[in-house]
MMTF fields as JSON, N, C-alpha, C and O atoms, coordinates in Angstrom:
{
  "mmtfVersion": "1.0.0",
  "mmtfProducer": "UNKNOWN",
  "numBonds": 283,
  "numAtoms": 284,
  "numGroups": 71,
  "numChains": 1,
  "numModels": 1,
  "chainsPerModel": [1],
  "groupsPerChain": [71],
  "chainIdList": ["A"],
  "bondAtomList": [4, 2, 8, 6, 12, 10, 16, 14, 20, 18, 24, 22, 28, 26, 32, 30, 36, 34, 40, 38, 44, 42, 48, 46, 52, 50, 56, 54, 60, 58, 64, 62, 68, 66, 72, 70, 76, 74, 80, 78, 84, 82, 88, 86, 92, 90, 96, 94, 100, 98, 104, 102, 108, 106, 112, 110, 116, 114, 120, 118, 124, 122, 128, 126, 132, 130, 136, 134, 140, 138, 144, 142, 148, 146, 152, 150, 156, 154, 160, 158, 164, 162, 168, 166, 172, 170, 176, 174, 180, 178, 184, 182, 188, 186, 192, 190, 196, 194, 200, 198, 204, 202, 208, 206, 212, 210, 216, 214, 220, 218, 224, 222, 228, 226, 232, 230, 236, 234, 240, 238, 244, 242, 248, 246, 252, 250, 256, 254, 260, 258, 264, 262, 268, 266, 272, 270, 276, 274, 280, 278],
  "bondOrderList": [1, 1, 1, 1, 1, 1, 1, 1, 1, 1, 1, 1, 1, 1, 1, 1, 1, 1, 1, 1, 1, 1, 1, 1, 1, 1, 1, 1, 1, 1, 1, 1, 1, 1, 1, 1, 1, 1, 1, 1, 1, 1, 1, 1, 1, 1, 1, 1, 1, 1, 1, 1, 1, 1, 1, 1, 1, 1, 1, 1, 1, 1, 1, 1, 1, 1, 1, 1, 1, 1],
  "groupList": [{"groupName": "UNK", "atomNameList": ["N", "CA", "C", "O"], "elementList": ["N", "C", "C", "O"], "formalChargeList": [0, 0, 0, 0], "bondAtomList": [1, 0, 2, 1, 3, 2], "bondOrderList": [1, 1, 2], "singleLetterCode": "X", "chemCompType": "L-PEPTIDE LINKING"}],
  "groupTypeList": [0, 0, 0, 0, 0, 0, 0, 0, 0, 0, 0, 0, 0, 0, 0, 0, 0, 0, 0, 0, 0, 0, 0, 0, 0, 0, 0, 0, 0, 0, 0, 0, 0, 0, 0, 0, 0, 0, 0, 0, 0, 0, 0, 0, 0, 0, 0, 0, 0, 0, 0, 0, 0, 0, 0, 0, 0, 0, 0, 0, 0, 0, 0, 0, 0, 0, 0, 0, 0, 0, 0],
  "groupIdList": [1, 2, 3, 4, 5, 6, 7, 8, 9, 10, 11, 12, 13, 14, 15, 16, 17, 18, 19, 20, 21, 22, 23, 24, 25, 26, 27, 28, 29, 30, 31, 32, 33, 34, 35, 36, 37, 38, 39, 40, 41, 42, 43, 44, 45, 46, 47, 48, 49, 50, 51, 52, 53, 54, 55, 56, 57, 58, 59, 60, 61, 62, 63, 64, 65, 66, 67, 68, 69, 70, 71],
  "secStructList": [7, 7, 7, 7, 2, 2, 2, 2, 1, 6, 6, 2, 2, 2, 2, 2, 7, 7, 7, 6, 6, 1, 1, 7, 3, 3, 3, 3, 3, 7, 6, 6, 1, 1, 3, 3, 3, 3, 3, 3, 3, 3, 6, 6, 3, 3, 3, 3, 3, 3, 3, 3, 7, 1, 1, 1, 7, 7, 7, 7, 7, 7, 7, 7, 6, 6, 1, 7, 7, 7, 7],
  "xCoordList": [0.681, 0.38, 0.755, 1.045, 0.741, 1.096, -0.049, 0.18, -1.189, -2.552, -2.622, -2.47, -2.929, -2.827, -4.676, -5.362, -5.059, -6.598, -7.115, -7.898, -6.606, -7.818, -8.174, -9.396, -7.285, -7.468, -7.772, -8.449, -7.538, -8.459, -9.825, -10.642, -10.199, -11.542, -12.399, -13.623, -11.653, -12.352, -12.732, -13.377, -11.873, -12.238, -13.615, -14.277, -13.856, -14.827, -16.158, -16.772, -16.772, -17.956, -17.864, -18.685, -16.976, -17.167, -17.337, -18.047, -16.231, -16.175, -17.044, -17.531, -17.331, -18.746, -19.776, -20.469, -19.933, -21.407, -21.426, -22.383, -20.396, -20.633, -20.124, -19.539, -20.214, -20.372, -18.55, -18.453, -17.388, -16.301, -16.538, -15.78, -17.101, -17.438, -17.908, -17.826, -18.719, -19.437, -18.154, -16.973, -18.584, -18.073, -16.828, -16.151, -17.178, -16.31, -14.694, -14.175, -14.086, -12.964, -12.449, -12.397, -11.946, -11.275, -9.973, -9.059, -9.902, -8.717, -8.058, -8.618, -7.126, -6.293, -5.009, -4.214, -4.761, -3.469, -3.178, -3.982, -1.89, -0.933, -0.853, -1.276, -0.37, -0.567, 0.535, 0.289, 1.285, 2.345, 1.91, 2.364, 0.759, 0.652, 1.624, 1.767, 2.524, 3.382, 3.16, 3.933, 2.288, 1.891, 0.625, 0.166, -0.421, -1.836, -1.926, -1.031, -3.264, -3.016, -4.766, -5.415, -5.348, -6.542, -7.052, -6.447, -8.313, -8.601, -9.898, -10.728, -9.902, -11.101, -11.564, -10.647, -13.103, -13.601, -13.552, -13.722, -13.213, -13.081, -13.721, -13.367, -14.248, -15.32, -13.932, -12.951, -13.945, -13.203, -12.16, -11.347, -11.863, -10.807, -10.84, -11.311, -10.163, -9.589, -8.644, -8.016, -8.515, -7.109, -6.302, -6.72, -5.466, -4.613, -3.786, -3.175, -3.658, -2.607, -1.678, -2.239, -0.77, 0.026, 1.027, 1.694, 1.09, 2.056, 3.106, 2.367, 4.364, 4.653, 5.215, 6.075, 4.638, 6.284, 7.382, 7.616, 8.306, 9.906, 9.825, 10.521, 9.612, 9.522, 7.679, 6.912, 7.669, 6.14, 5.252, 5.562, 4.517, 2.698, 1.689, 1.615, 0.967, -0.317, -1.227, -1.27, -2.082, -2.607, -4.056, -4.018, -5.745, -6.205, -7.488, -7.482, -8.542, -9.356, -10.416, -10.548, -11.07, -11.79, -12.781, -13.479, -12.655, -13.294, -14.318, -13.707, -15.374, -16.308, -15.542, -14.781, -15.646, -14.495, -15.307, -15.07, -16.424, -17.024, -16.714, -17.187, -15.567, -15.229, -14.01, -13.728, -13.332, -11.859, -12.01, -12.773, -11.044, -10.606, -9.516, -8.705, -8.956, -7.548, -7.033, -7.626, -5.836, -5.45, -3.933, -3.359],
  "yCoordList": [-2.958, -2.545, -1.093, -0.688, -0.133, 0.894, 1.76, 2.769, 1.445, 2.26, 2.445, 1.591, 3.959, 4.3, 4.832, 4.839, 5.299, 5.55, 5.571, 4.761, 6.6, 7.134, 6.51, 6.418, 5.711, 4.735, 3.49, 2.819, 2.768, 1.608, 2.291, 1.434, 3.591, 3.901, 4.204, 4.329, 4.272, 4.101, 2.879, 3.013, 1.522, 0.511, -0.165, -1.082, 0.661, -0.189, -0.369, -1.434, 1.376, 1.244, 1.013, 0.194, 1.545, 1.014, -0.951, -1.456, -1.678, -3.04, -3.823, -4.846, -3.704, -3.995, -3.657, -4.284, -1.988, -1.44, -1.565, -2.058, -1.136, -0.926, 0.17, 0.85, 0.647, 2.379, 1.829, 0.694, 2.644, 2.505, 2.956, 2.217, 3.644, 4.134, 3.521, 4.001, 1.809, 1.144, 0.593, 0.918, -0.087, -0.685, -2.208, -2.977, -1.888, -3.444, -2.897, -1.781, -4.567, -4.006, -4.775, -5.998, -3.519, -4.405, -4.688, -4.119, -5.735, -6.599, -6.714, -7.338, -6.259, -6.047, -6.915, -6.711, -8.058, -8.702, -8.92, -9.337, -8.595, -8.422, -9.702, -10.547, -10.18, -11.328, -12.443, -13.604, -11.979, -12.75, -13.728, -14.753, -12.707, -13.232, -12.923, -13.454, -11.921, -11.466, -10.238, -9.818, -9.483, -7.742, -7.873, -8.384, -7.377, -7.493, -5.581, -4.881, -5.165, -3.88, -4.141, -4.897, -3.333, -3.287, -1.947, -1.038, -1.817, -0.432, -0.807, -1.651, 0.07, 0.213, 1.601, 2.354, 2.236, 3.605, 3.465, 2.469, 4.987, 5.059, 6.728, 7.577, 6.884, 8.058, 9.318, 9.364, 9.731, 10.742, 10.679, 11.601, 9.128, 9.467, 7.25, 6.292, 7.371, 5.679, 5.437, 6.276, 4.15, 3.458, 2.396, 1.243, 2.722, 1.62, 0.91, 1.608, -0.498, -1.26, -1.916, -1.96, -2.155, -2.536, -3.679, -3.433, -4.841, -5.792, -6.337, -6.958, -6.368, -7.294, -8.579, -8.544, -9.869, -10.687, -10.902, -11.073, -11.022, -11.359, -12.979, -12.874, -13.651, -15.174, -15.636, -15.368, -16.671, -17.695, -16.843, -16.025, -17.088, -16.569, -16.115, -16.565, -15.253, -15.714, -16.836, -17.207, -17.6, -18.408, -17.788, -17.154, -18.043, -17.749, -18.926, -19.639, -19.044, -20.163, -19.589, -18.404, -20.65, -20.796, -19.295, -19.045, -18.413, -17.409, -17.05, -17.369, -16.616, -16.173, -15.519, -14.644, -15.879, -15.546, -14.189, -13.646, -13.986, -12.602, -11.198, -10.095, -11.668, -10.643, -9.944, -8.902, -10.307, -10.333, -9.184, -9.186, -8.127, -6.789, -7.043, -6.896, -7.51, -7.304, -5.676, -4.823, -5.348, -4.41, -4.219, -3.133],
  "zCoordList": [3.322, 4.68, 4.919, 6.045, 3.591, 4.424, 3.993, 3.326, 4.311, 4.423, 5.958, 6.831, 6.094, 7.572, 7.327, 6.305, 9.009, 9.382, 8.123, 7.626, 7.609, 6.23, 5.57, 5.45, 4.753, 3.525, 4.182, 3.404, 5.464, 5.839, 6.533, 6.87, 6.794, 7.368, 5.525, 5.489, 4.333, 3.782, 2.4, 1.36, 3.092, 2.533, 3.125, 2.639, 4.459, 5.119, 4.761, 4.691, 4.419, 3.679, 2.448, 2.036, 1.506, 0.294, -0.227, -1.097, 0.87, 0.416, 1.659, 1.178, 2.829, 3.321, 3.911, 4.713, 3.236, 3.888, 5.263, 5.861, 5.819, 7.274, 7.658, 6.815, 9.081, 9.419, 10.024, 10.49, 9.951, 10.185, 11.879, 12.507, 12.614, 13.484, 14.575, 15.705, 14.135, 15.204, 16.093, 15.967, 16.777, 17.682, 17.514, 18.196, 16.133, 15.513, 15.508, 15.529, 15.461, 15.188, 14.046, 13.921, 12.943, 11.861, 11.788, 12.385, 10.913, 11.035, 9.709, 8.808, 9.569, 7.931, 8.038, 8.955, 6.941, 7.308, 5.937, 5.104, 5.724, 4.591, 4.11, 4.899, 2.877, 1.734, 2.582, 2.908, 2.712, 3.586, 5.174, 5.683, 5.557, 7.385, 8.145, 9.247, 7.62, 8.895, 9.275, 10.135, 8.879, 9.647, 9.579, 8.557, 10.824, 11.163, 11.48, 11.952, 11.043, 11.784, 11.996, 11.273, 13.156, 14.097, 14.191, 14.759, 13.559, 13.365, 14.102, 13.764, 15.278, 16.211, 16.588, 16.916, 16.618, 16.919, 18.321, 19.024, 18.695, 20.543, 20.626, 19.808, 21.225, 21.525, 21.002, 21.743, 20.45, 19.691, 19.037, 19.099, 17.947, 17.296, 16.85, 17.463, 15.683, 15.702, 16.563, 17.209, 16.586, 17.301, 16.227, 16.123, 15.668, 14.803, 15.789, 16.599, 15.855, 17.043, 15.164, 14.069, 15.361, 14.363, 14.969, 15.975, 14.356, 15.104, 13.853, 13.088, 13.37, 12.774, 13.381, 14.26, 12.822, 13.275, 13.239, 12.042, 13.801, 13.54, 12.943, 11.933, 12.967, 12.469, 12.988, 13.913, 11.4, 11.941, 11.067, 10.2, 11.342, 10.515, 11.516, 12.66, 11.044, 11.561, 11.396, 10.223, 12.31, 11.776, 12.365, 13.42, 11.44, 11.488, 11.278, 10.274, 12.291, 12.188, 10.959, 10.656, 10.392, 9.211, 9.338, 10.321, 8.137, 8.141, 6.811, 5.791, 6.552, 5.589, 4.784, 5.196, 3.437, 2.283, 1.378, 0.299, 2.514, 1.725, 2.324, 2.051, 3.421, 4.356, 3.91, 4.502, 3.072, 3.006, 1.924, 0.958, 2.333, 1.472, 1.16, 2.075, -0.154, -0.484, -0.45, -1.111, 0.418, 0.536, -0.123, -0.046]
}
């Protein structure tokens, strides 16, 4: 988890052909499930939100296993 803007704005096109720029927001979560970071475009610049937990997991409902960037 310690890829900041640059290096997650450039896993995006390389691992799914998409413009880092649209309107999506990506979602990066460490092997563990305890740190999530949120990389979203905003009319002049990214926004990284970063959360870890203190105790527990993330839990995450059933997702397309062609989406997933090991980071």
């Amino acid at each position: 988890m310690c890829k900041s803007f640059d290096s997650l704005c450039s896993l995006i096109p390389a691992e799914l052909d998409t413009n880092p720029t649209d309107v999506t927001v990506y979602v990066f979560v460490n092997k563990l499930h305890i740190k999530v970071k949120l990389l979203h475009w905003q009319s002049g610049g990214f926004i990284l939100y970063y959360k870890g937990l203190e105790k527990g997991t993330l839990q995450f409902s059933k997702y397309e296993s062609s989406v997933l960037i090991p980071i």
